[in-house]
C-alpha positions in Angstrom: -37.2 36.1 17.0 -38.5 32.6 16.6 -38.7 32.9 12.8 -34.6 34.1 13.1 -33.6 31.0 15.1 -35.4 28.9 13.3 -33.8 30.2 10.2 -30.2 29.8 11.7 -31.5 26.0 13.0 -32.4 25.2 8.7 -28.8 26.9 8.0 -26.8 24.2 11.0 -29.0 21.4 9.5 -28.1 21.9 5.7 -24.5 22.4 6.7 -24.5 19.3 8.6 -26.2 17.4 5.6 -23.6 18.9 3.3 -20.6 17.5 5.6 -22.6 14.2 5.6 -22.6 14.4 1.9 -18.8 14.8 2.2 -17.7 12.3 5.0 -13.9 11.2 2.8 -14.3 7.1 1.8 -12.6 4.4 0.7 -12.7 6.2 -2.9 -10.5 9.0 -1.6 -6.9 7.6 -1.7 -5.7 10.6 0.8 -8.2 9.9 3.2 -6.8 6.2 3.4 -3.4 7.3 3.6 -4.2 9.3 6.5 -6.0 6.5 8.0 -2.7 3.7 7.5 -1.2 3.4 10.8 2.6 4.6 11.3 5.2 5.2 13.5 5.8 9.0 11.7 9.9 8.6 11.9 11.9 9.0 8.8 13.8 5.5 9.7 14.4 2.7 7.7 13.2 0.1 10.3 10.0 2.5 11.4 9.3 2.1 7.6 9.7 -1.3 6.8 7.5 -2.0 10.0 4.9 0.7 8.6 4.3 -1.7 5.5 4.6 -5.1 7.3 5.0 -5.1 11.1 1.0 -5.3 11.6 -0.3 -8.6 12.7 -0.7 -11.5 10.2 1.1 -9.2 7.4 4.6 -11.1 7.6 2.8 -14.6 7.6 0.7 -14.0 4.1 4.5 -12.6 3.1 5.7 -16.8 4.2 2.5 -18.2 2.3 3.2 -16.5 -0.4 7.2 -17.1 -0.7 6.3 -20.5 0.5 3.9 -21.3 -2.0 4.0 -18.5 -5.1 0.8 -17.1 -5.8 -2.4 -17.8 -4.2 -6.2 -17.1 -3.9 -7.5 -15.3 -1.0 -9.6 -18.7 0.1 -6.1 -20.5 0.0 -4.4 -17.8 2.3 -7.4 -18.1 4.3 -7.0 -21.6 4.7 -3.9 -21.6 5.6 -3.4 -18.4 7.7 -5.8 -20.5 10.9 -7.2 -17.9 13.2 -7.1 -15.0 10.6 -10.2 -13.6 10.0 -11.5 -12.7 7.0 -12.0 -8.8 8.2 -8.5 -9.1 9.2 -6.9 -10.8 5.9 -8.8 -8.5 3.5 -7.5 -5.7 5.3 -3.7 -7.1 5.7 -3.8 -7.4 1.9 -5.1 -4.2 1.4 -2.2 -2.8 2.8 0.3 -4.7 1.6 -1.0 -3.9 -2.4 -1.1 -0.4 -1.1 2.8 -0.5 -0.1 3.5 -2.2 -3.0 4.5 -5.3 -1.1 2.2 -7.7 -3.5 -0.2 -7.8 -6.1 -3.4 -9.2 -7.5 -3.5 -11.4 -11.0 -6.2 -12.5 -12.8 -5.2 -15.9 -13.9 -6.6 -16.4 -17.8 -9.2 -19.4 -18.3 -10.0 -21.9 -17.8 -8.8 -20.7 -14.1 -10.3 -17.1 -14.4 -9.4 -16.7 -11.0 -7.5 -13.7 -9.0 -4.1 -14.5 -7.3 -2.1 -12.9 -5.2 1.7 -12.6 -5.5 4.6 -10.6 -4.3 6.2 -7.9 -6.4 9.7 -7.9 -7.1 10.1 -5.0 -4.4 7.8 -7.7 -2.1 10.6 -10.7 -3.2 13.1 -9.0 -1.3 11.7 -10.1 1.5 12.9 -13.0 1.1 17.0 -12.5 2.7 14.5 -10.9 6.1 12.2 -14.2 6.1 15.5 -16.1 5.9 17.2 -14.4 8.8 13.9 -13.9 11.1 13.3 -17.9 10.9 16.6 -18.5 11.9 16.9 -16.3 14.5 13.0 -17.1 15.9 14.2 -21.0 16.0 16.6 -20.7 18.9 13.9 -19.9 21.1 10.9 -22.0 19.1 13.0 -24.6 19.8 12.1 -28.3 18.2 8.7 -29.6 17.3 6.6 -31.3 20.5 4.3 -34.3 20.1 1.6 -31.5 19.9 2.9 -29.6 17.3 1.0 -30.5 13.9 3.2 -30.1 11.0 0.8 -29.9 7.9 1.8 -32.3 5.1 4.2 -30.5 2.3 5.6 -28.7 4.7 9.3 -29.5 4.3 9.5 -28.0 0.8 8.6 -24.6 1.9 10.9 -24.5 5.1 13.5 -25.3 3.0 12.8 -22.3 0.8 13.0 -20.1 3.8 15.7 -21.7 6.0 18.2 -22.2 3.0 20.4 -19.7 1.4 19.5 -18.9 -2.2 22.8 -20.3 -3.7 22.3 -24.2 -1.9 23.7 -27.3 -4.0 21.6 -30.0 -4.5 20.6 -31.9 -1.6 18.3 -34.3 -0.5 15.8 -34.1 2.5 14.3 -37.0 3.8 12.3 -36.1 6.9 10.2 -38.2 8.5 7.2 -38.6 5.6 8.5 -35.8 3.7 10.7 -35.8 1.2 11.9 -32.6 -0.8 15.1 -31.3 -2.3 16.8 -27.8 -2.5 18.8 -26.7 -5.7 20.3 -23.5 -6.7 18.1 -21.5 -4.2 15.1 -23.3 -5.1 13.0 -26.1 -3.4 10.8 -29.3 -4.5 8.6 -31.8 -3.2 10.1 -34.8 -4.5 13.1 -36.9 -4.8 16.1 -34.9 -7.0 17.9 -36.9 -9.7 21.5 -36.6 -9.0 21.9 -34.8 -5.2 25.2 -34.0 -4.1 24.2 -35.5 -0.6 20.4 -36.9 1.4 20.3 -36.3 4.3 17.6 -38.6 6.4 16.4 -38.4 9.7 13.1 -37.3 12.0 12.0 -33.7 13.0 14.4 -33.3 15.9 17.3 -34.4 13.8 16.3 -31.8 10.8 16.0 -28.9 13.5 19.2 -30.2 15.0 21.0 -29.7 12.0 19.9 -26.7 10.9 19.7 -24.9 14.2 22.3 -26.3 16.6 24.4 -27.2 13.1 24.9 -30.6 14.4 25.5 -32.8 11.8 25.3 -35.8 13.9 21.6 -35.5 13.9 21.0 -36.7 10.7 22.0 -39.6 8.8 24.2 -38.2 5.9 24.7 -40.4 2.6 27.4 -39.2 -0.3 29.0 -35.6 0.2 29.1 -34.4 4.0 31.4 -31.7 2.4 28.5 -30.0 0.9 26.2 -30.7 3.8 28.5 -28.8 5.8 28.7 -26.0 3.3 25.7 -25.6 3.3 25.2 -24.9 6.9 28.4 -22.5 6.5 26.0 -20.4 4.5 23.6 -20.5 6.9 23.0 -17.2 9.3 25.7 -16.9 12.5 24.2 -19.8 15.7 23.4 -17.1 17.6 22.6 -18.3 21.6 18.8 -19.6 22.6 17.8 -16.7 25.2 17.8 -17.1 28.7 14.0 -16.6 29.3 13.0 -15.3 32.7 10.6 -16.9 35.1 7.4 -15.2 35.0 6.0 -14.6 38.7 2.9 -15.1 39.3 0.7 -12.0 39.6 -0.4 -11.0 43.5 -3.7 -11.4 44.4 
């Protein structure tokens, strides 16, 4: 009797060992799609949030639009409070959803980038739309609000549609220019229009579309095209007080 259960014990401990042998990893590509988090409707929206509605995933999506390709140290860098568990794993899902890609850069860089796919570009009409409608309740920068030099440049490659004439931005420090869709640190050549003022006036005018906010020097036609372009001013939200919880 002994002899039999001991038997059956050595039979449960090599099938165990076998399952250990089998546990699925991150070399089985099934086992990871399993493990990707989703909202399991066939929807559009469920979808689109499937491949970028986790946390962090839409701001390497900015960086990256913002900037063009990067190294993971510079999206760490600039992504503050991401940690590196978190990143690795954001951009592990979004090469896996086709939303970007790694590069190797030849030398003397030798060193791997990442950048969005064309698929991944098309983010760019959403990022355009979500800043605009986000603003009306971020409202305008406070004195503690740190605005990282160059920054002007890539919020005008958000906030601006991709078909903008070429304007000017003087704000505050910064100085950049927008042209055919594209943006640039700099001063442009030959703008249509510069437009000069602080970081109240610039939200003001692109927000509120008060074009009294900024000082506007040569065509405040295309100025105001411009804005016309811009996403419908949709009303700031009436946010609720919050009462306080009961002891």
């Amino acid at each position: 009797m002994v002899v039999r259960f001991r038997s059956k014990v050595a039979i449960v401990q090599r099938s165990l060992s076998y399952c250990k042998l089998r546990l699925t990893s991150d070399k089985n590509p099934l086992y990871n799609l399993q493990l990707v988090k989703t909202y399991g409707q066939y929807c559009p929206m469920a979808h689109a949030l499937d491949l970028v509605g986790e946390r962090w995933s839409l701001l390497v999506v900015r960086e990256l639009l913002e900037e063009g390709p990067l190294r993971y140290t510079d999206l760490h860098q600039r992504l503050t409070g991401c940690g590196t568990n978190i990143l690795a794993a954001r951009l592990k899902d979004l090469e896996r959803g086709g939303v970007l890609r790694r590069r190797r850069l030849p030398p003397p860089a030798a060193s791997t980038v990442y950048e969005l796919t064309e698929y991944g570009e098309g983010l760019r009409s959403v990022m355009h739309e979500l800043a605009h409608w986000g603003a009306r309740s971020l409202g305008p920068p406070t004195a503690p609000d740190v605005l990282e030099p160059g920054w002007l440049a890539g919020a005008l490659r958000i906030a601006l549609p991709p078909t903008s004439p070429c304007i000017e931005f003087r704000i505050g420090d910064e100085v950049a220019f927008v042209n055919e869709g594209e943006s640039f640190a700099g001063s442009a050549e030959s703008p249509e229009a510069v437009v000069e003022g602080d970081v109240h006036g610039f939200y003001g005018l692109l927000v509120d579309r008060d074009l009294d906010a900024v000082a506007i020097h040569g065509s405040t036609t295309a100025v105001r095209a411009l804005l016309d372009a811009l996403p419908p001013r949709c009303a700031a939200p009436a946010l609720a007080a919050v009462e306080p919880a009961a002891a």
